[in-house]
C-alpha positions in Angstrom: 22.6 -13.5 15.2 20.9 -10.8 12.6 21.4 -7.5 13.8 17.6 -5.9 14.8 16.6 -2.5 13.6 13.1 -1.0 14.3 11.5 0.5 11.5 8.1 2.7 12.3 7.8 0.8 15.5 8.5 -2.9 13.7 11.1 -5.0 14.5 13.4 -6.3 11.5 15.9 -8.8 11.7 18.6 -7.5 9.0 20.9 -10.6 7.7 24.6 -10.8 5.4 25.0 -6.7 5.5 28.7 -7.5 4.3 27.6 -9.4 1.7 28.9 -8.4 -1.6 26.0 -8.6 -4.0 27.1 -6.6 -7.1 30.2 -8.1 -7.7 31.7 -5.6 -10.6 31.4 -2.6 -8.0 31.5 -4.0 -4.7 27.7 -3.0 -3.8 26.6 -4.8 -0.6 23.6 -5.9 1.0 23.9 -3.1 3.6 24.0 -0.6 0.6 20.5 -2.4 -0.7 19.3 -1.7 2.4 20.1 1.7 2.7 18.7 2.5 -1.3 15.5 1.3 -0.7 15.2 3.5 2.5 16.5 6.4 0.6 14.2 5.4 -2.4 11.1 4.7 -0.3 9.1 7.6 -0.6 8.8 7.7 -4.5 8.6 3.9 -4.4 5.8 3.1 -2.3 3.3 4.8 -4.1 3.9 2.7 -7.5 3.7 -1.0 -5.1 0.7 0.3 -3.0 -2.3 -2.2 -3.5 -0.4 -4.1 -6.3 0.2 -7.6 -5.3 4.5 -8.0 -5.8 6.1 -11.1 -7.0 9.7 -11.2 -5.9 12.7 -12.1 -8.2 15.2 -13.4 -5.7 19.1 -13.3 -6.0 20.1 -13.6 -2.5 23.9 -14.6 -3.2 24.2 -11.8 -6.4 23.1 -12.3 -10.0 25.4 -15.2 -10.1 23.5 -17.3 -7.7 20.4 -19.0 -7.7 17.4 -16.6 -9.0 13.9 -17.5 -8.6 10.8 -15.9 -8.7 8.6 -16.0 -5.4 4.7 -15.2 -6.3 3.1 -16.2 -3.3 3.5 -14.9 0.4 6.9 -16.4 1.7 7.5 -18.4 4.5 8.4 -16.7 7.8 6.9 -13.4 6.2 5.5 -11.5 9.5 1.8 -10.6 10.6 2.2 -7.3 10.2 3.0 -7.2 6.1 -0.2 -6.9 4.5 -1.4 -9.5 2.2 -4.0 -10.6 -0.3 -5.5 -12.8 -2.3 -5.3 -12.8 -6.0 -6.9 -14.9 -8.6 -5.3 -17.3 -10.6 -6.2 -19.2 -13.9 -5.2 -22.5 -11.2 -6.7 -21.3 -8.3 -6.7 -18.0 -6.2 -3.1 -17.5 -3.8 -1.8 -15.1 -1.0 0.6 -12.6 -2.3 2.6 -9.7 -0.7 1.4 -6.0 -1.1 3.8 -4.2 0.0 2.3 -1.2 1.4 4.8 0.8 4.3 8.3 1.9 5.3 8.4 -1.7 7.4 7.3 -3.8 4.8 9.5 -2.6 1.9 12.6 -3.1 4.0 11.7 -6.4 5.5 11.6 -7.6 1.8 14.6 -5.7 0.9 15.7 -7.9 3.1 15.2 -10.9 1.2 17.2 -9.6 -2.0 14.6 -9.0 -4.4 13.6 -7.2 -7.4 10.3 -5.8 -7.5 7.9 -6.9 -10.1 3.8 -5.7 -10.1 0.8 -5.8 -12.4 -0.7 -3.5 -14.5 -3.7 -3.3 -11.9 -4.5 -2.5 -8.2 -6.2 -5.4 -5.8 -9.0 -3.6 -5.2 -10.2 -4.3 -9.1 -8.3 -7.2 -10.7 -8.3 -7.2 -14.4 -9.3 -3.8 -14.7 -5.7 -1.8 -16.2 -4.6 1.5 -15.0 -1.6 1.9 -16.7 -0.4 0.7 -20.2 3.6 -0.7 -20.5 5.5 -1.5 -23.5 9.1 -3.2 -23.0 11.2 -2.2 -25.6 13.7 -4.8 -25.3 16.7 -5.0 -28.0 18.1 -7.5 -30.2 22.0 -7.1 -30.8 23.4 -5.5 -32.1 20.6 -2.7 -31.7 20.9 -1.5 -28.1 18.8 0.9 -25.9 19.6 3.6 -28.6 17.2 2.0 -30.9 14.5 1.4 -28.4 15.0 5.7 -27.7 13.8 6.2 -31.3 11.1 3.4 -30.8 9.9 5.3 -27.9 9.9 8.6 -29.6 7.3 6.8 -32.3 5.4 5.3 -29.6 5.0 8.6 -27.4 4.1 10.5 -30.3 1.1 7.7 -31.6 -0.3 7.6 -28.4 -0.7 10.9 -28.1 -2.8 10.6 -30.7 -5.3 9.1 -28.7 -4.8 11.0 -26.1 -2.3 9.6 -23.7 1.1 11.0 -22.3 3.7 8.8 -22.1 6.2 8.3 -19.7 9.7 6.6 -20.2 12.3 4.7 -17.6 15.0 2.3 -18.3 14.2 -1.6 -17.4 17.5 -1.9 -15.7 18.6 -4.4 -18.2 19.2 -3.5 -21.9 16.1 -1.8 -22.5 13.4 0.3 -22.4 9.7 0.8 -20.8 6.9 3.0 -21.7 3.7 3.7 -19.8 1.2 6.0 -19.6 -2.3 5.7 -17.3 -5.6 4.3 -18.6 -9.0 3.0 -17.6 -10.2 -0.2 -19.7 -9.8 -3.9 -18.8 -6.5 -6.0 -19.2 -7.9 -7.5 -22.3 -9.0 -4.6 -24.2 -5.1 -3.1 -22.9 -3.5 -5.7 -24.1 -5.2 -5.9 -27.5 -5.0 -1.9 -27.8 -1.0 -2.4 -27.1 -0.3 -5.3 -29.5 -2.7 -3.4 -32.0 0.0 -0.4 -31.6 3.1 -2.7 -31.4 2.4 -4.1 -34.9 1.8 0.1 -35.8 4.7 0.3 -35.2 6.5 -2.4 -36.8 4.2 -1.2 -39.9 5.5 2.0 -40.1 9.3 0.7 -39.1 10.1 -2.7 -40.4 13.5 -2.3 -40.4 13.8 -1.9 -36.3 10.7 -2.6 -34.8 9.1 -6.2 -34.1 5.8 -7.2 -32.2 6.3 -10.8 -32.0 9.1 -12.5 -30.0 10.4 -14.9 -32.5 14.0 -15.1 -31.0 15.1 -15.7 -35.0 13.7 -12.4 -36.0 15.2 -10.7 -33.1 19.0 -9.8 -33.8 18.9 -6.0 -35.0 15.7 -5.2 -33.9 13.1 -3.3 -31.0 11.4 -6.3 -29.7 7.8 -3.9 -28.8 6.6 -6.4 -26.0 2.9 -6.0 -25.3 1.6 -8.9 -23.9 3.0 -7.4 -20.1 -0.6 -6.2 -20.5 -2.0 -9.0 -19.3 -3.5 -9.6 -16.3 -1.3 -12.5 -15.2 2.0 -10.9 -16.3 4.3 -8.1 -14.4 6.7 -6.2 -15.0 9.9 -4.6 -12.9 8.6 -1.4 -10.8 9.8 1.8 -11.0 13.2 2.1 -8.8 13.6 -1.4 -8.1 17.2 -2.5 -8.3 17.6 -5.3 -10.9 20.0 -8.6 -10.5 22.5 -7.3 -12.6 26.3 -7.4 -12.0 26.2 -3.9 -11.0 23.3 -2.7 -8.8 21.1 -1.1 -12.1 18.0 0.4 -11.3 14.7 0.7 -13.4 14.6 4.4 -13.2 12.5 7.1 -15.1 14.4 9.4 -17.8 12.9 12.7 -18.9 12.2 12.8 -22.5 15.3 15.1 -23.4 17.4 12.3 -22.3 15.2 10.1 -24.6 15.6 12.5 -27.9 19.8 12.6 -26.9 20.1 9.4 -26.1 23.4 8.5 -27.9 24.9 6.3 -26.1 23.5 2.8 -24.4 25.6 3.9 -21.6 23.4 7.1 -21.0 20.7 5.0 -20.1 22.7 2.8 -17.3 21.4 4.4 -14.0 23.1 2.4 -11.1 21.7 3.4 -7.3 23.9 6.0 -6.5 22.4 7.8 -9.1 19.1 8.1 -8.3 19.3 10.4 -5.3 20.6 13.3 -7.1 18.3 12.6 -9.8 15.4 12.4 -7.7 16.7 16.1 -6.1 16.6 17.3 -9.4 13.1 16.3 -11.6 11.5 14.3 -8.4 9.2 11.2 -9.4 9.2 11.6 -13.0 6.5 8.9 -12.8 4.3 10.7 -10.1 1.6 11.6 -13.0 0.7 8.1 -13.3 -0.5 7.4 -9.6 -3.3 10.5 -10.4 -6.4 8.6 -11.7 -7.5 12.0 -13.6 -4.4 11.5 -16.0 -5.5 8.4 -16.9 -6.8 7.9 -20.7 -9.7 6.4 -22.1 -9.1 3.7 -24.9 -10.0 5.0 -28.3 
């Protein structure tokens, strides 16, 4: 039988803690557990009143992996839930939205993924994201200078930009806004082919996989209202337990290395001690920009 744990007075069934899940360091389920707890305060605030579609790996990255959109079976009463509309139809999906909730689907092994908008206004963006995702042989290094371009242009119109790695290879860059996903999405790809305009040699905006090797894939279309992308601090199914973690912009400009930009869990405690939520500016709807 799961060993029970209460968690703000809810009680959580907590399976597998031995469970090696991050094979190439030995990271377990019970270490999950205890990184999303530790995490939870600077975490919350970026899922609040954003439905989250799960990307399951409950045996490790080698296992089966599967995305879960809408509410799961045997989820309890108490987790909040919503429905979102769909080009097929409206669904249920999770909003994760407490201490309780976030460990009961910690629980489930999951990276968490969100929209660019909050439930209360479907459609309508508060935040911008480009994934700056390299084709070898470039690496993370490349998507650094990227970034730099990108920070620097949007500033232009106003915004402040705010980096994190994706946990994978790459890179992600947001800043807040008001506008709808459609005018977000078209002010993004309008910027992304900016970008490949004034760097043809690294940068593309289109996802050709033969024009890839070499180059900054600038993906804009995570803009969209239908599409999401991984949240900030979520651990991602990797063979070691990376996290998509926020980097200062010093670590951007000196960023020399793709190892640099490889922040595992037991990183981001210290880290968090030392510049706190890095990302915190974007939950302030006065920081958000207007589109130009």
């Amino acid at each position: 039988m799961a060993p029970i744990t209460e968690v703000e007075g809810r009680r959580l069934p907590l399976s597998n803690l031995e469970k090696v899940l991050y094979p190439a360091t030995g990271f377990t389920k019970a270490e999950v557990l205890h990184y999303y707890a530790t995490v939870a305060d600077v975490l919350l605030p970026h899922l609040r009143e954003r439905p989250v579609s799960f990307l399951r790996y409950p045996d490790g990255p080698d296992g089966q992996v599967f995305f879960t959109k809408n509410v799961p079976p045997g989820t309890p009463d108490w987790v909040t839930t919503a429905e979102v509309p769909r080009s097929e139809g409206p669904a249920r999906m999770v909003l994760v939205e407490d201490l309780p909730s976030l460990m009961w689907a910690a629980n489930l092994v999951a990276e968490f993924h969100t929209h660019q908008w909050r439930i209360a206004d479907p459609g309508q963006a508060d935040r911008i994201v480009f994934d700056l995702d390299p084709g070898p042989p470039a690496t993370v290094v490349h998507c650094c200078e990227v970034a730099l371009w990108l920070r620097e242009r949007l500033a232009e119109d106003g915004f402040e930009a705010y980096a994190k790695t994706s946990g994978s290879k790459g890179l992600h860059l947001l800043t807040a806004v008001r506008g709808s996903s459609e005018q977000v999405s078209d002010y993004a790809k309008a910027l992304a082919v900016e970008a490949e305009k004034a760097m043809p040699r690294l940068v593309l905006h289109q996802m050709k996989r033969s024009l890839r090797p070499g180059k900054v894939f600038v993906d804009w279309s995570q803009n969209a209202a239908r599409k999401t992308t991984a949240a900030p601090y979520t651990l991602r199914a990797r063979a070691e337990p990376l996290v998509s973690a926020p980097v200062t912009w010093q670590e951007v400009e000196e960023c020399e290395s793709p190892d640099r930009m490889a922040l595992r869990a037991p990183d981001i405690g210290p880290r968090l001690q030392d510049f706190g939520d890095l990302l915190a500016p974007l939950l302030d709807p006065d920081e958000a920009g207007t589109l130009p």
